[in-house]
N, C-alpha and C positions, 0 to 999 in steps of 0.2 A: 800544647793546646791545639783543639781541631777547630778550625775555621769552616763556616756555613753562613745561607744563604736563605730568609724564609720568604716568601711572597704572598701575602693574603691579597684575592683578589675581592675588587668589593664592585656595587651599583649603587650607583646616587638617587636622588630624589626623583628623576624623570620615570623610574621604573615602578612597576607593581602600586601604584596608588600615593606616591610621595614617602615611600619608604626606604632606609637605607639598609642593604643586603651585603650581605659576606658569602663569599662559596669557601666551605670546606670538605675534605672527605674521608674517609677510614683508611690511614695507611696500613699498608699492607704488608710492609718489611720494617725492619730493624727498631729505632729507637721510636718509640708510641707508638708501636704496631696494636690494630685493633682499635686506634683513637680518632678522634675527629684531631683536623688539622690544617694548617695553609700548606702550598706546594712549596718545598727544596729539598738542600740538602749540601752535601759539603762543597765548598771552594776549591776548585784545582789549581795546580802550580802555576803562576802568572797570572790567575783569571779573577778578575776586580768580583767584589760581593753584586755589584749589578749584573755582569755578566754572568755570573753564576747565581744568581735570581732565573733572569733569563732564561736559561740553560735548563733549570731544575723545573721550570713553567711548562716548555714546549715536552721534555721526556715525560714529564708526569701528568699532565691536564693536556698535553698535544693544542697548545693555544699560544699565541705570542705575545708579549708582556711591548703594550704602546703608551699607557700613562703609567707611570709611577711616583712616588715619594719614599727614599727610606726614614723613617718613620722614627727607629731605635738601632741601638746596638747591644746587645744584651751578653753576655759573661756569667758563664755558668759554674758553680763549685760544689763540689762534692765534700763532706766532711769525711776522714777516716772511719772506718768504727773503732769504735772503745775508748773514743779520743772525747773530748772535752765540746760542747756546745758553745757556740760562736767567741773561741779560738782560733784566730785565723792564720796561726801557724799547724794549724790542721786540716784545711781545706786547698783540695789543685783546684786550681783551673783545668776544666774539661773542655769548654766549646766558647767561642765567640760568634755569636749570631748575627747577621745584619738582616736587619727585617724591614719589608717595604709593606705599601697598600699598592696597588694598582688594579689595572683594569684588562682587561684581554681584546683582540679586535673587535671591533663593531659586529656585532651575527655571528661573532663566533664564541662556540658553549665548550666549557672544559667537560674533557669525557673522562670513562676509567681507562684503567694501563694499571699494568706490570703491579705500580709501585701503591696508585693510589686508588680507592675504591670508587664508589658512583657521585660525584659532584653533587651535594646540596647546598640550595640557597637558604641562608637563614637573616631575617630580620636583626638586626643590631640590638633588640630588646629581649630576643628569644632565643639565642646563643645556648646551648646546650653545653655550660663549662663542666661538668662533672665526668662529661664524655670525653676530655680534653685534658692532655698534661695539664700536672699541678701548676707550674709555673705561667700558662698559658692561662688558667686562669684569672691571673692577677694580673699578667702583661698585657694583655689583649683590650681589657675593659678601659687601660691605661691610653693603648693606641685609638681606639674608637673613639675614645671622650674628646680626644684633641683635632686641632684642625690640623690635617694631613699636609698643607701647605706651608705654613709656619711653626708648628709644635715638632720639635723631636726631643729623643731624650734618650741617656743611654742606662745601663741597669747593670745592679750586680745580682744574681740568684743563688741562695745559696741552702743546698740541698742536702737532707741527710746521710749514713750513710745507705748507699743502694737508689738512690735517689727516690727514699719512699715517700719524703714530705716536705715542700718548704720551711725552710726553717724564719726566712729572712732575704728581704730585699733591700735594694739600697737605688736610688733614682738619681741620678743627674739631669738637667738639662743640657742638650745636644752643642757640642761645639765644630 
């Protein structure tokens, strides 16, 4: 199983009229290429899911990650094909995700690079999920609704084969 690291950055209440903001943007490489998305991507050898938060923030939005919370843990599966519907001796585990909310320095705006397209801010009410992995649609509205200081929770995802469609989640709360 591949380990990774996602970081949705957000703005509070003080910003744009008392509204709460996410920035996402159109990856540009590998797994959701073409999709709206938060900044990461895999954990290197030794390197905590924070630090590789971090890490995936400054390469990809060129901004440094000063408040955060991880939020969830999420666990992803893939069913075989031709294999039977939620038998879970037919689904790998592919990735384990640790995903935070945070914020980036004070004046400083995530820009494009390499990996990620042009940073948009979007309202917490007006989230464009159809533009966004399946799974992200169902996880996301989960981490918004909660308070980022107290609520975590970890997740199982578990995806058809080819990962065309959720099939099936499973939530915990965070220990």
């Amino acid at each position: 199983m591949k380990l990774a690291a996602l970081c949705y950055l957000t703005r509070g209440t003080i910003h744009l009229g008392g509204r709460n903001l996410i920035c996402l943007a159109r990856k540009k490489k590998k797994i959701g290429a073409g999709l709206l998305n938060g900044y990461g991507g895999h954990i290197e050898k030794g390197e905590s899911p924070l630090n590789a938060a971090r890490r995936e923030l400054r390469e990809e939005a060129m901004v440094t990650l000063v408040r955060r919370n991880k939020v969830a843990c999420v666990t992803f599966f893939e069913r075989a094909p031709a294999t039977p519907y939620r038998d879970l001796a037919h689904y790998d585990a592919q990735w384990e995700v640790h995903i935070f909310i945070g914020q980036s320095e004070f004046g400083k705006e995530p820009k494009e690079t390499d990996e990620m397209g042009i940073p948009e801010w979007f309202s917490f009410d007006s989230i464009p999920y159809k533009e966004m992995l399946p799974a992200d649609r169902y996880i996301l509205p989960l981490i918004l609704a909660g308070d980022f200081h107290t609520f975590s929770f970890e997740a199982d995802v578990y995806y058809s084969p080819w990962k065309k469609e959720v099939e099936w989640i499973t939530i915990r709360p965070f220990n």
